[in-house]
matplotlib code that plots the C-alpha trace (Angstrom):
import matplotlib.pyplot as plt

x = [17.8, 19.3, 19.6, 21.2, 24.0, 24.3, 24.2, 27.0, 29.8, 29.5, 29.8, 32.7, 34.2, 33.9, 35.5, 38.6, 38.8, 38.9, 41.8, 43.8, 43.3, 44.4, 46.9, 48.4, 47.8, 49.9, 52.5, 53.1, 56.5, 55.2, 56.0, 58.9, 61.4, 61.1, 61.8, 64.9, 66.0, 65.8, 69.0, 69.2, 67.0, 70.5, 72.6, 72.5, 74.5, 76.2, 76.6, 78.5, 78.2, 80.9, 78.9, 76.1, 76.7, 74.3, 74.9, 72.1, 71.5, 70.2, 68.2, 68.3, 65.5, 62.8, 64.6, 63.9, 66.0, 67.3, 69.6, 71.7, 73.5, 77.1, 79.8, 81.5, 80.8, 82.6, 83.5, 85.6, 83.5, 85.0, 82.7, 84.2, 84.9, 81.7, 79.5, 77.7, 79.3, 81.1, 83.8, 83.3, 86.5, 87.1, 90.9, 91.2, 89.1, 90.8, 87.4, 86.1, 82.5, 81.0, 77.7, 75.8, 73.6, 71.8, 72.5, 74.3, 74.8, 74.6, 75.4, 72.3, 70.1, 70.2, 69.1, 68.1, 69.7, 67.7, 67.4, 70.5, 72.4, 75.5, 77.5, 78.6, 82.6, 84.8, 88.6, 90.2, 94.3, 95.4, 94.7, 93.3, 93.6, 94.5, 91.6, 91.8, 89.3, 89.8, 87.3, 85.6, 89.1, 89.0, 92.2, 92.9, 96.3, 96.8, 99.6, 99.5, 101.2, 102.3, 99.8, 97.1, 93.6, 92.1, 88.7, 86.8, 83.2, 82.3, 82.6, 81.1, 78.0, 79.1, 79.1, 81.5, 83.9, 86.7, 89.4, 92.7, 96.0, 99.1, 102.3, 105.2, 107.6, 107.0, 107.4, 104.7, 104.1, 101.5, 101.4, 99.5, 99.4, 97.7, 96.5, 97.6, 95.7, 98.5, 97.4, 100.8, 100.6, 103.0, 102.9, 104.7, 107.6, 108.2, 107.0, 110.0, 109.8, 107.6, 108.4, 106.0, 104.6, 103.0, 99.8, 101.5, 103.6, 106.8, 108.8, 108.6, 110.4, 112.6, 112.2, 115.0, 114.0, 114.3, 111.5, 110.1, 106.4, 104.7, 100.8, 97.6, 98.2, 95.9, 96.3, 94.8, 95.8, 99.2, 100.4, 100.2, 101.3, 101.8, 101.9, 105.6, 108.5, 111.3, 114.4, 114.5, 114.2, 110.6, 111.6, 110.6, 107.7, 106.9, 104.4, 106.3, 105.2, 105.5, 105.0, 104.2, 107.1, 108.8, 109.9, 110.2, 110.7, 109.7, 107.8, 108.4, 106.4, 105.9, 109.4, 108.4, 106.2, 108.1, 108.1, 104.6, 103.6, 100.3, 99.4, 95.9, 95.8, 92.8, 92.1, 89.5, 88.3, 86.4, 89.1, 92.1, 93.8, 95.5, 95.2, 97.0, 95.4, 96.9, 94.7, 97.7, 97.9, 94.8, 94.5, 96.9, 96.7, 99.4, 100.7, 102.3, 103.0, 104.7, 106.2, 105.0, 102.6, 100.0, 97.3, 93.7, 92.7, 95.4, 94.8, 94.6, 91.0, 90.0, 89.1, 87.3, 88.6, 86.5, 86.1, 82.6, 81.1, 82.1, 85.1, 84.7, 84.7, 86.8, 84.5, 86.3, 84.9, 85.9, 85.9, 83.7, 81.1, 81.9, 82.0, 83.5, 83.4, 85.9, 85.9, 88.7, 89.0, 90.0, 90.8, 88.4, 85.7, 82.6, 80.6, 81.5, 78.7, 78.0, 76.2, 76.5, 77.4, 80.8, 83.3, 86.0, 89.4, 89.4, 86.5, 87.7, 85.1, 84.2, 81.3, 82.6, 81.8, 80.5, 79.0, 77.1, 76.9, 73.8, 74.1, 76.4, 76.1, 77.4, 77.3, 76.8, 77.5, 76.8, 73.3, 73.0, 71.8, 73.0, 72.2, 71.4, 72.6, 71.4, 74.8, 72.4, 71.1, 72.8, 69.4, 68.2, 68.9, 67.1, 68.1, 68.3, 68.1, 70.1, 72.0, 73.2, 76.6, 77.6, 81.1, 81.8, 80.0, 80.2, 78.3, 77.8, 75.2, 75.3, 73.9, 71.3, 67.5, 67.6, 65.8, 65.5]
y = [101.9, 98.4, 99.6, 96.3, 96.7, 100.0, 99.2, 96.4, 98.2, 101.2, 98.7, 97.0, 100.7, 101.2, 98.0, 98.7, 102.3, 100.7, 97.9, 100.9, 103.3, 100.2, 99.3, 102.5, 102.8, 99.3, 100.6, 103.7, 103.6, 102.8, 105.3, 103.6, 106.0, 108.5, 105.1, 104.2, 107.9, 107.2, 106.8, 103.1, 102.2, 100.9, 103.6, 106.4, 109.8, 110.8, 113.9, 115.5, 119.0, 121.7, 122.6, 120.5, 117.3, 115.4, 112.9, 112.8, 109.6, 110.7, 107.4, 109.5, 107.3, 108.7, 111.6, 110.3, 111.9, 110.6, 112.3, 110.9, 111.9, 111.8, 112.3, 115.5, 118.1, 117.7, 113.9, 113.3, 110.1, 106.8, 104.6, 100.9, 98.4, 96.6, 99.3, 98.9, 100.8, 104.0, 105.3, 108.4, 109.9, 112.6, 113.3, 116.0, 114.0, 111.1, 108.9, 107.3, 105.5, 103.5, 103.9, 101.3, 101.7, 97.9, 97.3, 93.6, 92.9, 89.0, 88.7, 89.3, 91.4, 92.9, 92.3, 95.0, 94.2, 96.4, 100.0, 102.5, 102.7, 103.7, 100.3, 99.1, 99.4, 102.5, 103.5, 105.6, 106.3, 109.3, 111.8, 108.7, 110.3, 108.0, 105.7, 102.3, 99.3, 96.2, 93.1, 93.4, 94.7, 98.7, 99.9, 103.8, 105.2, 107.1, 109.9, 110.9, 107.3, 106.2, 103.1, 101.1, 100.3, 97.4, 95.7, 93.3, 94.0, 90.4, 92.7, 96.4, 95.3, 93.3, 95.3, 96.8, 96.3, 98.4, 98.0, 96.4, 98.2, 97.2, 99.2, 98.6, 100.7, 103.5, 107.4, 109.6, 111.3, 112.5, 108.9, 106.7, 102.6, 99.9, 97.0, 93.6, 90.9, 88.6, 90.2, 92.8, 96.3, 99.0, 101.4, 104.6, 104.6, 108.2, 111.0, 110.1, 105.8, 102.9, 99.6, 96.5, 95.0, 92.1, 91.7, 91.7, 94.6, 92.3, 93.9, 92.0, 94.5, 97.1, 100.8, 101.0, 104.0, 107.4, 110.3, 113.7, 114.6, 111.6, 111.7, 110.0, 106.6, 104.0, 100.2, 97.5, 94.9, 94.4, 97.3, 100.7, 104.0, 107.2, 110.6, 112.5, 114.7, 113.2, 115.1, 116.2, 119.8, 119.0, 120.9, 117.8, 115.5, 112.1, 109.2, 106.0, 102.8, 99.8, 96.1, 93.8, 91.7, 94.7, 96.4, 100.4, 102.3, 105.9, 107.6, 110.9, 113.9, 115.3, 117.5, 121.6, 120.3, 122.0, 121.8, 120.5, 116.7, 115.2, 114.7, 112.7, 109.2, 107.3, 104.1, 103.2, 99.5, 99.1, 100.8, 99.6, 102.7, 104.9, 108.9, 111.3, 114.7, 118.3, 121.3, 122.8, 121.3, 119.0, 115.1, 112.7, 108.9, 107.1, 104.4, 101.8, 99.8, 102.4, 104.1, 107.7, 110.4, 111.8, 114.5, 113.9, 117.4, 120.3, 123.3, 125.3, 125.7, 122.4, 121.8, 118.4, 115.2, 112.1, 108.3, 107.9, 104.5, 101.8, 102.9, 104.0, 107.9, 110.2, 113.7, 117.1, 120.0, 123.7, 126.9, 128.0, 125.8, 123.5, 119.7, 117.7, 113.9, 111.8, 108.4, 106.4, 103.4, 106.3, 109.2, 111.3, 113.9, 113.0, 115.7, 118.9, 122.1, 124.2, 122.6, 125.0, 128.9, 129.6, 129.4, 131.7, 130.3, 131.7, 130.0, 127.8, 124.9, 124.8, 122.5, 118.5, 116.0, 112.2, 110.3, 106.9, 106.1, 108.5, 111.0, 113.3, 114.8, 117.9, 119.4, 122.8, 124.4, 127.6, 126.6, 124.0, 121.4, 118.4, 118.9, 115.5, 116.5, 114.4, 113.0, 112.8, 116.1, 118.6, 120.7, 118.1, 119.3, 117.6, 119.8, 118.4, 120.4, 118.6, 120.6, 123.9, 123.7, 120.4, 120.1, 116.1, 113.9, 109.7, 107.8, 104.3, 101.1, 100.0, 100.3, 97.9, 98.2, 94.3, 93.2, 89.8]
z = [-55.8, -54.5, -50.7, -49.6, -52.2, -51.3, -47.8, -47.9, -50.2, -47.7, -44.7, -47.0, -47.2, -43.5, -42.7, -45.0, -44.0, -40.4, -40.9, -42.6, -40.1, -37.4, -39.6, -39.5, -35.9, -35.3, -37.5, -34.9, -32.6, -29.3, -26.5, -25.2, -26.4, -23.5, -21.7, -23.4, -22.7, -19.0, -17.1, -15.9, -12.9, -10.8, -11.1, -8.2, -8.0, -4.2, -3.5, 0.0, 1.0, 1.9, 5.4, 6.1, 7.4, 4.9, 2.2, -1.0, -2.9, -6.2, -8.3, -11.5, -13.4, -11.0, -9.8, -5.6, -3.4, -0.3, 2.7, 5.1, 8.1, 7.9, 10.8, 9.2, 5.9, 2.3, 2.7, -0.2, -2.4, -4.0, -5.7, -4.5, -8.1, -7.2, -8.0, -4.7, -1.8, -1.8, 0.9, 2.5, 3.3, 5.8, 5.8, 8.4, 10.8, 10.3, 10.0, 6.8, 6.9, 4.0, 2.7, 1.0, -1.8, -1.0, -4.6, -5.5, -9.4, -10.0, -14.0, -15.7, -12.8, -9.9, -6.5, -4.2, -0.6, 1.3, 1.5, 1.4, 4.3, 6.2, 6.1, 10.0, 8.8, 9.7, 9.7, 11.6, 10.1, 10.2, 7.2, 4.8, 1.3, -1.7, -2.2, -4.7, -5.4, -7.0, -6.9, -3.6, -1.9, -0.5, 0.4, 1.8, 2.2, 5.4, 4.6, 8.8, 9.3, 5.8, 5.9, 4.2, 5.5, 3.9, 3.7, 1.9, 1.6, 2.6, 6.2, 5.6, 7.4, 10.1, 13.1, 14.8, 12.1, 11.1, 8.3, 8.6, 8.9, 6.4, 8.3, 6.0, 7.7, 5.7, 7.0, 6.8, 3.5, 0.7, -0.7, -3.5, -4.0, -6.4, -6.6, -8.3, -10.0, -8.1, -4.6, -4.3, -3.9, -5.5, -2.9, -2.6, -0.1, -0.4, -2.8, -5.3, -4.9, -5.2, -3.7, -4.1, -0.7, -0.1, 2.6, 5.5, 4.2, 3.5, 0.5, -2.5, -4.9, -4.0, -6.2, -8.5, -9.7, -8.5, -9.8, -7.6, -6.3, -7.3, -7.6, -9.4, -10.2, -12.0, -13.3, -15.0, -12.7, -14.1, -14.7, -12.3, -13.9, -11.6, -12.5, -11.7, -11.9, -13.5, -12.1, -8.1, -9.4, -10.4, -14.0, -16.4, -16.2, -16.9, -15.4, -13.4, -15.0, -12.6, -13.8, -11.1, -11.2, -10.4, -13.4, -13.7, -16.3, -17.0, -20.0, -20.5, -21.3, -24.6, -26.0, -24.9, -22.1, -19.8, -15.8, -15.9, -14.6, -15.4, -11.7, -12.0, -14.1, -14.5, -16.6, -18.5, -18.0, -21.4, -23.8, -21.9, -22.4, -19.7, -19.5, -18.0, -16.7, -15.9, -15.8, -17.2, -20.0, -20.6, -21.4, -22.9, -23.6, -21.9, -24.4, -22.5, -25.8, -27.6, -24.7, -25.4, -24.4, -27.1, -27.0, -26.3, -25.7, -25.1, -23.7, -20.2, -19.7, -18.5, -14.6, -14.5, -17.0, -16.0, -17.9, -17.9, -15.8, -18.3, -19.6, -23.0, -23.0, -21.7, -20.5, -20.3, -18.9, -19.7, -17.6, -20.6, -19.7, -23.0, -22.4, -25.0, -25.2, -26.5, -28.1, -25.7, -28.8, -31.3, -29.2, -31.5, -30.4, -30.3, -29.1, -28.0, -26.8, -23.6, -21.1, -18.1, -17.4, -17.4, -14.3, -12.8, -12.5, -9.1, -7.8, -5.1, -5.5, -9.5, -10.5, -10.1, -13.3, -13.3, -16.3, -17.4, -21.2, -21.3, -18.8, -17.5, -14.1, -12.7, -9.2, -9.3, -5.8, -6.4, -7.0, -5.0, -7.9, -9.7, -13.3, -15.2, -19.1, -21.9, -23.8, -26.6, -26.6, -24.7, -24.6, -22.5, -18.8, -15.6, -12.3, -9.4, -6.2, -3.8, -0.8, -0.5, -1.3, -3.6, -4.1, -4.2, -6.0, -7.6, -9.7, -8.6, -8.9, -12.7, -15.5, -16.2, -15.6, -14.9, -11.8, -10.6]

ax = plt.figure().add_subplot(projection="3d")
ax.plot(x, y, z, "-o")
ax.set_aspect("equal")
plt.show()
């Protein structure tokens, strides 16, 4: 027997079988799809309590949780246009605080600007409700004096600071107000009018129209849209459209609505579109274009509606424990399945909705949990302990795992 050959086609063999097998290893996904699975590394999830005086910062991507002190229980949350602060409102104690999350987008990355934080700014109006953001601008609306506080964030952290007051003359009342790309706000001068102001609370366009109860607004800058009555008897409703140059006009509700108005509007930055919201009678797209109302999702189980971070879905949640996802460009369903146990009617403080593109997150009080649910797979459920009571909660940061 020629050993050598022998020798040299089984070492050819085990050389082959070797590049084959590390072929095939090569040719193997990496394990980065657990990665890509993660929620971004810059967004964070706020979460107030309805007794404890804490504030959790959840960073979803490694599931860290931080608490902070606040002033007063069950602030009510507003994540500010810029992604990094959010206000802290606390009407009843006339007090709202900003916390920062030390996060500052800058185009392609972001910086982190230290750790999270209570910001140095304050306000102090009576009852500050309605809350709005545009740019870097944070205006409240104070319905115990019928006024605007206003601040730019280019101050949250200098101490001592507190917001601005706008005093247009206006009486007391439950009110709302927007903010234009042209630096005018439409601002509700009673709960049936809305007048445009100007910064120093000069009128710049009277109301010329009359509707009932107005409440929930939204706008794109040019456009503001509130929810309303349309007759003083509150019996038929519509939504207030208000240009910025001062025209009004008023869409009304679907025919056999009835005496129902769609009293929270939200719009969604990505799809442009506006939506109206009633628990009632569920969510409707807002055409401004062709001047009507249409169905999104009807029915009169709903009790949370939300437009996901970006602005390209719109998230409904059913007393079921169903959420269903909706395509804002199309207005189709996406997904739809039970994510969590179902809820009484009656329950004063239900479970509260948020969402990113992958994740949506719901505070569960009666557990005390936030529970992170895969928008991919509804099976897949992170839980969160977080306080025991959670009933506010925001997303804010962004959603990028860009770091400079």
């Amino acid at each position: 027997m020629n050993y050598s050959v022998t020798f040299r086609k089984l070492a050819v063999g085990l050389l082959a079988a070797l590049v084959f097998t590390s072929c095939q290893k090569d040719e193997e996904p990496e394990p980065i799809a657990a990665e890509s699975e993660k929620e971004f590394n810059y967004v964070r999830v706020l979460v107030t309590d309805e007794v404890s005086t804490k504030l959790t910062q959840l960073n979803p991507s490694d599931a860290a949780i931080s608490t902070f002190d606040t002033q007063y229980p069950m602030g009510n949350l507003f994540a500010t246009a810029s992604g990094r602060y959010a206000a802290v409102i606390y009407g009843s104690n006339n007090f709202v605080q900003v916390f920062d999350t030390g996060l500052e987008h800058h185009v392609d990355h972001v910086d982190v600007k230290g750790s999270a934080k209570w910001a140095a700014i304050t306000a102090n109006g009576l009852t500050p409700a309605h809350f709005k953001s545009k740019g870097t601008e944070s205006v409240i609306f104070n319905d115990g004096q019928g006024t605007l506080s206003v601040a730019n964030e280019a101050s949250f952290n200098t101490p001592g600071a507190t917001f601005g007051v706008i005093n247009a003359g206006l009486t007391p009342h439950h009110g709302a107000m927007a903010q234009f790309s042209n630096g005018t706000y439409a601002i509700t001068e009673s709960r049936g009018r809305v007048r445009i102001i100007n910064r120093s609370g000069g009128l710049v366009h009277a109301s010329p129209i009359e509707v009932a109860n107005i409440h929930g607004n939204a706008t794109d800058g040019e456009t503001a849209v509130f929810g309303s009555f349309t007759t003083p008897q509150a019996t038929t409703g519509g939504v207030l459209v208000v240009k910025q140059n001062g025209e009004q006009r008023v869409i009304a509700n679907p025919d056999g609505f009835g005496a129902v108005r769609l009293g929270t509007i939200l719009y969604a930055q990505e799809a442009k579109k506006f939506i109206g919201y009633g628990a009632t009678k569920g969510a409707y797209f807002i055409d401004l274009a062709g001047n009507r109302i249409t169905p999104i999702y009807e029915g009169s189980d709903s009790y949370q509606c939300k437009v996901d971070y970006a602005g390209n879905n719109l998230l409904i949640l059913t007393l079921d424990g169903k959420l269903r996802i909706y395509d804002l460009a199309s207005g189709t369903l996406k997904k739809e399945g039970s994510v969590i146990s179902s809820v009484a009617s009656s329950e004063t403080f239900k479970p509260v909705l948020e969402a990113t593109s992958k994740y949506a997150y719901i505070a569960l009080p009666a557990t005390g949990e936030v529970h992170q649910v895969s928008l991919s797979d509804f099976t897949k459920v992170t839980k969160h302990k977080v306080s025991d009571r959670p009933v506010r909660l925001a997303v804010l940061g962004f959603e990028t795992n860009e770091s400079h």
